[in-house]
N, C-alpha and C positions, 0 to 999 in steps of 0.2 A: 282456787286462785282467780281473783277477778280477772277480765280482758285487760288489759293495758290502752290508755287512752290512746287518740290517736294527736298525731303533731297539728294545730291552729293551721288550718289550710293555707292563712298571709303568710307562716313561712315558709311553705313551700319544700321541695323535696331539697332545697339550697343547705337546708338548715340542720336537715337528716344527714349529709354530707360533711358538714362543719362540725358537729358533734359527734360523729365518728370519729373523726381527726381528733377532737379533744381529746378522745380517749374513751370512745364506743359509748354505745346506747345502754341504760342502766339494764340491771339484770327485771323480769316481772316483781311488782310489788302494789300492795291494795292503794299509795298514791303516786301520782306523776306529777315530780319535780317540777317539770315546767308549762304544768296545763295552765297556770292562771298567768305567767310571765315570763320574756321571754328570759334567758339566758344572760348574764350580766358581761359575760367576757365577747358577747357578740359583739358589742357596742351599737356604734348608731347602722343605718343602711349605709350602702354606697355611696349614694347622692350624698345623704347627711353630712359624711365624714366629712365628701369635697367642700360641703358648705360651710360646714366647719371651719375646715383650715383656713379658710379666708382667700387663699392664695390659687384659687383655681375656678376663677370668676369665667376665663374666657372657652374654659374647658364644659364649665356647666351651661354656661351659655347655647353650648353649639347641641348639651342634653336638651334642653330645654325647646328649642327653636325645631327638634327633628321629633318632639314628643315621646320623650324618650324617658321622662322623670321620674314617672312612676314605675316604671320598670328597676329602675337603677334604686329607689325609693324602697320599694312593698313587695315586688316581686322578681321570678326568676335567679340562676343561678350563674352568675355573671363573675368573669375577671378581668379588671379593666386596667388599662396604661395610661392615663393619664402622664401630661404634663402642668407646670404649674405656670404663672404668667409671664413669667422673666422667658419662659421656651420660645410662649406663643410672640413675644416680642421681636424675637431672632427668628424667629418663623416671617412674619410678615416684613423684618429688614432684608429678605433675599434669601433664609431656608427654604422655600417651597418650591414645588415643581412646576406650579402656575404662575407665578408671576405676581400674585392678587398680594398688596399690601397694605390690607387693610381686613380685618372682616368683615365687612357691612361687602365685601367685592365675593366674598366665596358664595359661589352657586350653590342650591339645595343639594344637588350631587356631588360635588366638590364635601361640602358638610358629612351628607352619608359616607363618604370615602375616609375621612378621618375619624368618626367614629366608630364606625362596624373596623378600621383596619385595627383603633385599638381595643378591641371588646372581643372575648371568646364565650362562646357560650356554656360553660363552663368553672365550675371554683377551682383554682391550681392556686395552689401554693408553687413559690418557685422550683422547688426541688423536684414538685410534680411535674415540670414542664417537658424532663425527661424521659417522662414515660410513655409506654406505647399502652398497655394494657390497662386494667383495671384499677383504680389509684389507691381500693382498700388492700387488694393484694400484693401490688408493685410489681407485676409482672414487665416485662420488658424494662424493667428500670434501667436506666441511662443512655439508654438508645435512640431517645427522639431526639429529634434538630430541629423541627420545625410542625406545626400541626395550622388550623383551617383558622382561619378569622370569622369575624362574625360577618366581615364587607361580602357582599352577594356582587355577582355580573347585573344583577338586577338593580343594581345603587345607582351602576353608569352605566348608561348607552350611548356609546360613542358615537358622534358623527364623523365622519372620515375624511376630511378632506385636506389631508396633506400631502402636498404636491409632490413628495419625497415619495411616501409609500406608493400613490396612486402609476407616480412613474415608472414601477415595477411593472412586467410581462403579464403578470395573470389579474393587476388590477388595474390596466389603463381603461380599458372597458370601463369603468367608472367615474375617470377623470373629470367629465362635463358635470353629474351628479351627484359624487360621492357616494359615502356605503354605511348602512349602520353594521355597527360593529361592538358584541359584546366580547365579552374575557373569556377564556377559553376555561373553566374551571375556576372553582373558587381560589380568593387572592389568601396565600401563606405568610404569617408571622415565620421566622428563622431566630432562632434561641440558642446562643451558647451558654452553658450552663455550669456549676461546679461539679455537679452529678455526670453532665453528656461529657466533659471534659475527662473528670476522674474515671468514669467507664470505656472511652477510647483510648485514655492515654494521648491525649491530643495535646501535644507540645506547643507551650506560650509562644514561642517564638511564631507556629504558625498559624496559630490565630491573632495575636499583633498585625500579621503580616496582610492576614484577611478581614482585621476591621483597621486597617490604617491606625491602630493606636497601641501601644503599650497594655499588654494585657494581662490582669487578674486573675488566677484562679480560681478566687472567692469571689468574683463580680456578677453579673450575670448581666447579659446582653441580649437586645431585642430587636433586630432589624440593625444593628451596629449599633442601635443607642444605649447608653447604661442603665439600667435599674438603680436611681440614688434610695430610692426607699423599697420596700420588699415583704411582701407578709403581712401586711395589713388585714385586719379580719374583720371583717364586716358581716351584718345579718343575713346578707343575701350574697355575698362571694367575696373575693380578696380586690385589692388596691394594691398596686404596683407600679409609683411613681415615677420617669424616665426623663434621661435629664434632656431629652427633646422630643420636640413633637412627633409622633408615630404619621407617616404618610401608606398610604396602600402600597405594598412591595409588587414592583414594577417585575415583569419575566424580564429574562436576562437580553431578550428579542430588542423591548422598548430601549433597555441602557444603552444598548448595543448603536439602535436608530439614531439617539438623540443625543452620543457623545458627539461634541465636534473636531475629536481628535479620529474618530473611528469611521467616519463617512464612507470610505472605499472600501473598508469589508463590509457592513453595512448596506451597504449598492450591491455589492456581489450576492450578499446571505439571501437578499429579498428575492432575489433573482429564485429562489425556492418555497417563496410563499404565495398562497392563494386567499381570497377569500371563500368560504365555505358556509351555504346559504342550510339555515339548523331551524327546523320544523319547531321544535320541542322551544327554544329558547324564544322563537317567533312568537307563540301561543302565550308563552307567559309574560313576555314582554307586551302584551296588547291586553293580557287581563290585567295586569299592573299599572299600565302608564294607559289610562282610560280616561283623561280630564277631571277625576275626584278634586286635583285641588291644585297649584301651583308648581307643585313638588311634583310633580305626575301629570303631564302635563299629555295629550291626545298622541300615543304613535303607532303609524297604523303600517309603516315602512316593513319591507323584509327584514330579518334581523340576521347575522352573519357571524362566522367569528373565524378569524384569522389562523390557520395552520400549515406547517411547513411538509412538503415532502419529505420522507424517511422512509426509512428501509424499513419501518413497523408500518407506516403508513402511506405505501406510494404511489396512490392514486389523488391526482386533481381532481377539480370539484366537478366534472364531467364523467369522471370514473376511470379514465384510461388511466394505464400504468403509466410510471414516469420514470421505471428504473433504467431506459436509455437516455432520457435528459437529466439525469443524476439526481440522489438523494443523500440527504442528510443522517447522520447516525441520530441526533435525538432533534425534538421540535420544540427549541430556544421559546414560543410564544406561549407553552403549556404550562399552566401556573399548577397542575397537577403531576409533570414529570416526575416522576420516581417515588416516595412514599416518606413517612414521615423520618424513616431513618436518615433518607440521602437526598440525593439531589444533583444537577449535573455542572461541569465547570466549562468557560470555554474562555480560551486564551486567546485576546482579538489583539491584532495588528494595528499602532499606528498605523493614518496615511503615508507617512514619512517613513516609514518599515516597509508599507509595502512597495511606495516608488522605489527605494533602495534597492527594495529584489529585483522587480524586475527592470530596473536602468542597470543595474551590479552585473558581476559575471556569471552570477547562478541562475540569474533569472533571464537572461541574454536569448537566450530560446525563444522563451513567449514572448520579448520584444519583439525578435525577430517577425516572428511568426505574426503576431498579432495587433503589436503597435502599444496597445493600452490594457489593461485588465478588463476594462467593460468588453472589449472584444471575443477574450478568451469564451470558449465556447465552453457551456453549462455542464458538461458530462467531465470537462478538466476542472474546473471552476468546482464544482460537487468535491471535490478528490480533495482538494484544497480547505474550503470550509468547515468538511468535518474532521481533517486533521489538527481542526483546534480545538475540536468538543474530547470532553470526556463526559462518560456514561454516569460517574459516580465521585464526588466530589470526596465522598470519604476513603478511596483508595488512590487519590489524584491531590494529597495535603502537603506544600509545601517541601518540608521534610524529606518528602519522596523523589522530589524533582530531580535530583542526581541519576538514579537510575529507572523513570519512570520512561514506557513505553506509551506509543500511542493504541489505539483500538485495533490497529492489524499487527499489533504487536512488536513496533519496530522503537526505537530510541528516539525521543523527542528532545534530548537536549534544554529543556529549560532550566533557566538560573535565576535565581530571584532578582539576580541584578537587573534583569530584562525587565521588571515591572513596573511599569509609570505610576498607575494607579489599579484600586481594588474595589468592586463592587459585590453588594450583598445582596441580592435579588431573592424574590420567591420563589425561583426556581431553581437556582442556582449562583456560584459565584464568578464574574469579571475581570477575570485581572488582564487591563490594557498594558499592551507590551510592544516593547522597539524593538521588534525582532519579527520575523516571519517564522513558522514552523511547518515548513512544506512536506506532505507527505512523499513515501517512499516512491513513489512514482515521480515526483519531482526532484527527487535528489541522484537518481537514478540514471544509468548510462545509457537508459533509452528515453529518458524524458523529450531529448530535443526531437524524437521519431512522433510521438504524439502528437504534437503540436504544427509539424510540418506537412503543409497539405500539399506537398510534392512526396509523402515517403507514407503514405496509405497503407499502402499494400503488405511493407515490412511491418508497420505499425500494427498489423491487425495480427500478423505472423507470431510478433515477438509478444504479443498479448494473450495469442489466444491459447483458452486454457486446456487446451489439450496435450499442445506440445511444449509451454510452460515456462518458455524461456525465460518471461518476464520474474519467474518465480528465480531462478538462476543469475538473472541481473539483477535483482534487489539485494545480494549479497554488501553489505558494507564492509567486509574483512579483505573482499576482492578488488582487485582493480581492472578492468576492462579496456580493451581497444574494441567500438562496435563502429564498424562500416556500414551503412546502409545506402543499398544504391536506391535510385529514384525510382517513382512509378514507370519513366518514363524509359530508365535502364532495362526494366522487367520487363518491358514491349518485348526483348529481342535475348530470350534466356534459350540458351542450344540445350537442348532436353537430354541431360547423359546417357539415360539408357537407348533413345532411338541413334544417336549419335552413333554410338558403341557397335549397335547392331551393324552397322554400314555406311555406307555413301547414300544407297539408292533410297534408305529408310530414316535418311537425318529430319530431325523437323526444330523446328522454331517457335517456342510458347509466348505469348505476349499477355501479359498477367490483365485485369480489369480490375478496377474496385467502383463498385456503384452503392453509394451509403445509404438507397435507397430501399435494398432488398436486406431481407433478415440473411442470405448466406452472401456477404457482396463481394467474394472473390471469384472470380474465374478465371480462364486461360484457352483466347484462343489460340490453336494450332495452324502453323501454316508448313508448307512444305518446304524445303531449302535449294536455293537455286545452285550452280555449278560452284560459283564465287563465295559459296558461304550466307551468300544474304538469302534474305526474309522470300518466300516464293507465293505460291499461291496459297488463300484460307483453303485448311480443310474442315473442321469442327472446332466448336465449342466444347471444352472440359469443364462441368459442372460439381464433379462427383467433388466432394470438400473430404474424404480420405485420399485420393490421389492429389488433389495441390498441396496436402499437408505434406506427402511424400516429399514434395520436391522440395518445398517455401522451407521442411525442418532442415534438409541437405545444405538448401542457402545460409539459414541462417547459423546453423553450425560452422561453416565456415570462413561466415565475415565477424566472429567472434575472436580476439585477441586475449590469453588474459595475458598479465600483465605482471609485475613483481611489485612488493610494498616491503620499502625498507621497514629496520623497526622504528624507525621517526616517523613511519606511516610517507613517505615520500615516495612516487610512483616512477619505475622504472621501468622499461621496455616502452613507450608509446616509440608507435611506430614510423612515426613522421617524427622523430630525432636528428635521424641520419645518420646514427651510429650500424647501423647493420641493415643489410637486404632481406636476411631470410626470416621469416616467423610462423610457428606452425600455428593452427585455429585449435577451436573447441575440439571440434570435427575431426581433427589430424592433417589435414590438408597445410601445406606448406604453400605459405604467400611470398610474395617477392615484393620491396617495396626501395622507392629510389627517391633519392631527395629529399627535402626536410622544408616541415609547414608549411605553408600555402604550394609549397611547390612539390609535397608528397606524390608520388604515384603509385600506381599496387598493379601487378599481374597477377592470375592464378596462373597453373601448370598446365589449364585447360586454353589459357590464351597464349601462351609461350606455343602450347602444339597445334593450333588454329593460326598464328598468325595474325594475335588481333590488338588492336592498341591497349597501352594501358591505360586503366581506369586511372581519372583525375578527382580532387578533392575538392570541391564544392562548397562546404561550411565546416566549420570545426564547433563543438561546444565541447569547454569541459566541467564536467560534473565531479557530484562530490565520490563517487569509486572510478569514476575513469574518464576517458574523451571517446566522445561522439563525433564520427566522420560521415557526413552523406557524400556520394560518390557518384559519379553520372554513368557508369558500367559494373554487373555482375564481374566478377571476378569467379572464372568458372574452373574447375579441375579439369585436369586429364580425361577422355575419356578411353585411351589407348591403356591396355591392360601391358604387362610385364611380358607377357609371350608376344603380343601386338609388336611390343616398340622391337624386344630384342632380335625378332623376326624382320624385322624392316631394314637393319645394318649390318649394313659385309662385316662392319671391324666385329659382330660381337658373333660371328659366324660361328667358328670353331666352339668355342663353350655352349653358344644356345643348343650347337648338334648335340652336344653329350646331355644338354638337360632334357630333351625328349626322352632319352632312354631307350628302354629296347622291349615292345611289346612281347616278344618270347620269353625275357627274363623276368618281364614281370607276371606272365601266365605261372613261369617256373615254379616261381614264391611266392605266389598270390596270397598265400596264408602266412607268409613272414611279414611281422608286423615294422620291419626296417628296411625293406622294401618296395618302395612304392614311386611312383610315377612322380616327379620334382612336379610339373603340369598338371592338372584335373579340371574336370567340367565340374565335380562337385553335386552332382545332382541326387537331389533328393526326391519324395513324392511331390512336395510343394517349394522348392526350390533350385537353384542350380546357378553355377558361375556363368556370367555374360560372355559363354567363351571358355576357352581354357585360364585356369587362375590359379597362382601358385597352391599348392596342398598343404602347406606348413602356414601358412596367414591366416592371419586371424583379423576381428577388428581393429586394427593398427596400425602405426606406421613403419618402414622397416627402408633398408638400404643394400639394395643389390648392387653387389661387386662382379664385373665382367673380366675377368684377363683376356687382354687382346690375343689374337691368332698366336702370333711369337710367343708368346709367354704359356699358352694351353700347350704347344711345342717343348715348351724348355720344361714345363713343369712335368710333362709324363716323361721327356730322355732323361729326368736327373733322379726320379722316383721309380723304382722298378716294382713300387706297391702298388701303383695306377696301373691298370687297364683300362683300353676300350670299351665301350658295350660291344662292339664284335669279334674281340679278343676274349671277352666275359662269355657273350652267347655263345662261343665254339668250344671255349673249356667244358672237357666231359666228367671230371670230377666235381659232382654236387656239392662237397662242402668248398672246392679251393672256389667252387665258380660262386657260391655264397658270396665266402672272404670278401675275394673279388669288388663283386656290387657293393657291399655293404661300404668298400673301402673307397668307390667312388661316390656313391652316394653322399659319403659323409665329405667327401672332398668337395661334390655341388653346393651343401650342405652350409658348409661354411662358408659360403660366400653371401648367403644372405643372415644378415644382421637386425635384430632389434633396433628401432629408433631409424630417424630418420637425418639423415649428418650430411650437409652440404659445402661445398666449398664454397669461396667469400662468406662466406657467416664471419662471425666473430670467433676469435682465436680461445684456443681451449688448450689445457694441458691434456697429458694423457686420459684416454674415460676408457670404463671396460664394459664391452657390452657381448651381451649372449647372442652365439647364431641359432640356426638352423640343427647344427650336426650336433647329434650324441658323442658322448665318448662311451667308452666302452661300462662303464660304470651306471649309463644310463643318462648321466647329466650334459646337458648342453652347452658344449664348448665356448669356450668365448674369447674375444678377440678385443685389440686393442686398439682406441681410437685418439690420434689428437690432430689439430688443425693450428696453421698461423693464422689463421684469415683470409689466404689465397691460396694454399696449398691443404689436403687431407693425407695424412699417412698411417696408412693398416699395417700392424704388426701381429704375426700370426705365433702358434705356441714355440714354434721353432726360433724368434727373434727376425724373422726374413721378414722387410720392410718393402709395401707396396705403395705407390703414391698414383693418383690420380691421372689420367693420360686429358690434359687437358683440352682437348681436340671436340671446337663447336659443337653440340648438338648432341655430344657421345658422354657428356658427363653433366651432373645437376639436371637429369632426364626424369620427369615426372610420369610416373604411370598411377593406374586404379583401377584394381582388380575389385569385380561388381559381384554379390549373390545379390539375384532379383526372386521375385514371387512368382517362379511358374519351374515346373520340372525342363521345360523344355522354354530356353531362355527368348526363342524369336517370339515368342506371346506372352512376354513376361510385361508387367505397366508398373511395377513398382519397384523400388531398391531396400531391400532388407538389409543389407550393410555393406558393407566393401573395405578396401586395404589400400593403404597409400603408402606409395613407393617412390625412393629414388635409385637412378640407374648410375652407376660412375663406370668410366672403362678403368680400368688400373694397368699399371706396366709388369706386376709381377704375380701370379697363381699363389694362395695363399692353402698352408698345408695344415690340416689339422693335425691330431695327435695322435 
């Protein structure tokens, strides 16, 4: 068998290609078909055809002029877009992005830009355009969107001198000189296809939606323009006629700059771009543009190319990080983002969208705070920006927008009504919208804490990601009441555990924030004068575990939630004026008087201090709650439950029986229903601040005291009660058992689950579990309702206790502490605690 000749070098491997497509290379045979001529179904070259047609004079012109004729003529494997001259007509009445209406006005660069954008280097058929892989095999078929044009960075080098970009932070430096500036990667065609359609399942509706037109599933589209003709075969590659002129596909960066509806995000975005001075593009740019000939004209400047900070990329052109001046999720100016399948989307803000936020009430904060959006500082400003990028345009289509999340994964709410207009960029797609899409930080009940440079310190609290709150505030199911007192309230925070310890050991933290330092929070310490006030510095607290101790106790506490009807309408805010009491995150019960601007708050730590209440400052309300800055801590009790009951003659008689009786309890040290109502609680690494109830847990609970008369009435009408030194002198071990067990369960019952105040709001009967067992093992439980001024306990017998409402002796806050140390006077931290209220009552309440 003879060799097989080989293919006429003039046509090149284009033509090897093209005849495979016809239907593959002939099997070996002693002649070759087409050694002496070419193929009849090729027809004329590229060029030929255009010449042909007659109607594409202004198109071959622009071959011609960039010496390009014989390429398109004899050689190479080419697929071009061409327009015909009625395009180039509407092109130069106001289609182009320059301005030039005329061609004798377009620049040699200008030229190369619109031929290399419509020329691939490459034969595709349309259907090919689909594909990722090899075109004999079809691999990856229907999965491209978009693949490389033949336009180089090297067509245009921009000079830089617009006053817009230059104005930007990391380009004024150039402002007097300007910058050369090439493309960041080659410039991208983007193709919807009947194949990339029929393979995604990509619904008409949302591609209409993304070329502004009524769309075909048999059409196929190139930069949003149509393909009217399709498959043209030529010697040396296809022709694929479009019913406009092809311009180089701008990154989604440039749309973005140069819409004049989009100016103020725009001004914001650049606020993330640098120029970036690139060795590699310098070198070829000076072998290229070397004075050979008009076209190429001598440039001997540094060469640059524009990129944005992001989280893949976020170092400035100096090298330092930028992850605390904030970063972008993708880099809008990279005509390489993401790959031929995808590509990235971002959803840009009217001007008139964004004055609305922030002049509106959602955006009332950073007015506040800041005046104008230029002011917003860059690490909020970051938060914002890239809550309008998405990573991937094809899981970001239209269709999806109903339940489409943003990149931290939260509900962005978009509706296609919001969209003015759509853009199809090389990098991705534009769609300008009347509407702001603020991330969850901005929609959030701690947003107006950010922003406020009076509330630092909370801000950094409720942020930082240790203790996580912010993670607990971005709830959108919830609704919030968050207090935050000022930096300036944190000066003067009564430290609970020193408090707790005594008088002679109270101190005074006064918090710091310096934004200067990678750890900027501290606390100095001072001593406490007789009066309560601030006394002498002792030290400086640096260690950032012990401020987290305290900053998570605060912030646990100045947390409200809140109720949400099912119409999503939010009940409990606490400057209503419907009710005083409100318990926190934390358990801690707040007190609050009067309503909107004139709201006040006590904690139980200032009712037993004696200190004023905290006033409201600013209100914002957000989309799960209202934000209150407040000009005082609102502090807890730091008087434990044996503390307070220890301090009042009226709660005399019962506190004596809750000591107990150390002999009886040596007796049955090993009966597990016997045990001391009091404990220290001490473990190897911990122990209560003090004696602290034995049955408390993390929680909140309500102790019932029967005044002296009543501890009187309730042992002459009960002959099951005894003393503990009626209990200690019985010498029969099991009655002297009975005995204890019968009073214990009696102390037992007086303390209650939950915490139930009087003046709160009125409730019908509630049943709540105490302390005591019953004999079955389960814990008794008692019965509670209130009118709003009054509380009345009903015990299993029906005997009705109510409140002895005598100052100071009921709605008594305590807070029983376990700290970090076996031996509490050297303890620095709070491992948890129990929050209590104390009520005197007029009647002893009997278990079963």
């Amino acid at each position: 068998m003879k060799q097989k000749h080989l293919v006429p070098l003039r046509w090149s491997a284009s033509i090897i290609g093209l005849l495979t497509l016809a239907g593959g290379l002939t099997a070996c045979s002693d002649e070759y078909e087409y050694e002496s001529h070419e193929p009849d179904f090729l027809g004329a070259s590229i060029y030929d055809y255009l010449q042909q047609q007659g109607d594409f004079t202004t198109y071959l012109r622009l071959v011609d002029d960039l010496d390009y004729r014989q390429v398109l003529r004899l050689t190479g494997s080419k697929t071009v877009f061409p327009a015909r001259d009625d395009a180039w007509t509407r092109f130069f009445n106001g289609g182009n992005p320059w301005g030039v209406t005329a061609y004798e006005q377009l620049t040699d660069a200008q030229k190369r830009c619109l031929l290399g954008s419509s020329t691939i280097n490459m034969a595709y058929l349309t259907y090919m355009l689909a594909n990722t892989g090899d075109s004999e095999s079809q691999s990856g078929e229907g999965t491209a969107l978009r693949r490389a044009t033949q336009y180089s960075y090297l067509d245009s080098i921009q000079w830089c001198q617009d006053a817009r970009q230059l104005a930007a932070p990391f380009w004024q430096k150039y402002q007097q000189t300007g910058v050369r500036l090439a493309d960041q990667g080659d410039t991208y065609m983007v193709h919807f296809t009947p194949q990339h359609t029929a393979a995604n399942q990509l619904a008409a509706a949302d591609l209409s939606l993304i070329l502004g037109k009524a769309y075909d599933a048999k059409d196929v589209y190139v930069n949003g323009t149509q393909v009217v003709e399709k498959d043209i075969t030529c010697k040396n590659g296809y022709v694929h006629v479009v019913q406009e002129v092809l311009t180089p596909n701008s990154p989604m960066s440039e749309v973005i700059n140069h819409h004049p509806q989009t100016q103020l995000f725009s001004r914001l975005m650049e606020r993330f771009s640098a120029p970036y001075y690139n060795s590699a593009a310098t070198d070829a740019v000076h072998q290229l543009y070397d004075g050979r000939d008009k076209a190429h004209p001598v440039i001997s400047d540094s060469i640059f190319v524009k990129r944005y900070f992001t989280e893949s990329q976020p170092s400035d052109p100096e090298g330092n990080d930028m992850t605390h001046y904030g970063l972008l999720y993708i880099d809008p100016s990279q005509n390489t983002y993401q790959s031929m399948q995808d590509m990235g989307v971002m959803f840009v803000p009217t001007d008139e969208a964004m004055q609305n936020y922030l002049n509106g009430g959602k955006g009332a904060y950073l007015k506040d705070a800041y005046g104008t959006w230029d002011e917003v500082p860059t690490s909020l400003v970051a938060l914002f920006v890239k809550n309008h990028q998405k990573k991937s345009f094809m899981s970001s289509l239209p269709s999806s927008w109903s339940t489409m999340n943003d990149e931290a994964s939260f509900a962005m709410h978009v509706d296609q009504k919001d969209v003015v207009a759509t853009y199809v960029t090389g990098n991705g797609v534009v769609y300008v919208t009347n509407k702001v899409y603020p991330p969850i930080d901005y929609q959030s009940v701690y947003a107006p804490v950010m922003t406020n440079r009076n509330t630092r310190i909370m801000n950094w609290a409720l942020q930082d990601h240790e203790m996580k709150f912010f993670l607990y505030l971005r709830s959108m199911e919830n609704m919030y009441n968050l207090l935050v007192p000022t930096d300036e309230a944190l000066q003067n925070y009564r430290d609970p555990i020193a408090w707790a310890k005594g008088k002679s050991q109270r101190q005074i933290w006064a918090f710091r924030y310096d934004e200067t330092k990678d750890q900027p929070v501290t606390a100095d310490v001072y001593a406490v004068n007789d009066d309560g006030t601030k006394g002498e510095f002792q030290y400086t607290i640096s260690d950032v575990g012990l401020l987290r101790n305290r900053l998570y106790d605060i912030c646990d506490r100045h947390i409200i939630v809140g109720m949400k009807d099912e119409q999503g309408n939010m009940s409990g805010y606490v400057d209503d004026g419907t009710h005083h009491y409100y318990q926190s995150k934390g358990g801690s019960t707040l007190r609050f008087s009067g309503a909107g601007q004139q709201m006040t708050a006590t904690g139980g730590g200032d009712n037993e201090q004696q200190v004023a209440d905290a006033h409201q400052i600013s209100r914002y309300d957000t989309d799960n709650g209202r934000c209150y800055i407040v000009d005082r801590v609102l502090q807890d009790p730091v008087n434990s439950v044996y503390t307070n009951l220890q301090a009042h003659a009226e709660y005399a008689k019962f506190f004596e029986l809750l000591n107990g009786d150390d002999m009886v309890f040596r007796t049955f040290q090993n009966d597990p229903e016997i045990k001391s109502i009091f404990t220290l609680n001490r473990t190897s690494a911990s122990s209560g601040l003090g004696n602290v109830v034995s049955s408390f847990a993390n929680f909140q609970y309500t102790v019932l005291v029967p005044t002296n008369d009543a501890v009187d009435a309730a042992f002459a009408a009960d002959p099951t009660l005894h003393t503990w030194s009626e209990i200690a002198q019985q010498t029969d071990v099991d009655v002297q058992r009975q005995w204890a067990v019968r009073l214990i369960r009696f102390l037992q019952y007086h303390f209650i689950d939950n915490s139930t105040y009087v003046d709160s709001r009125p409730f019908a009967a509630l049943t709540f579990e105490t302390a005591a067992r019953s004999n079955s093992g389960r814990f008794q439980k008692i019965s509670v309702s209130g009118d709003g001024q009054n509380l009345t306990f009903t015990d299993a017998h029906g005997h009705h206790a109510h409140v002895v409402k005598t100052p100071g002796l009921y709605n008594l806050q305590s807070r029983d502490f376990i700290v970090n140390n076996s031996d509490y006077r050297n303890a620095t931290q709070m491992v948890s605690s129990s929050q209590s209220v104390i009520h005197l009552i007029d009647r002893a309440l009997i278990p079963e």
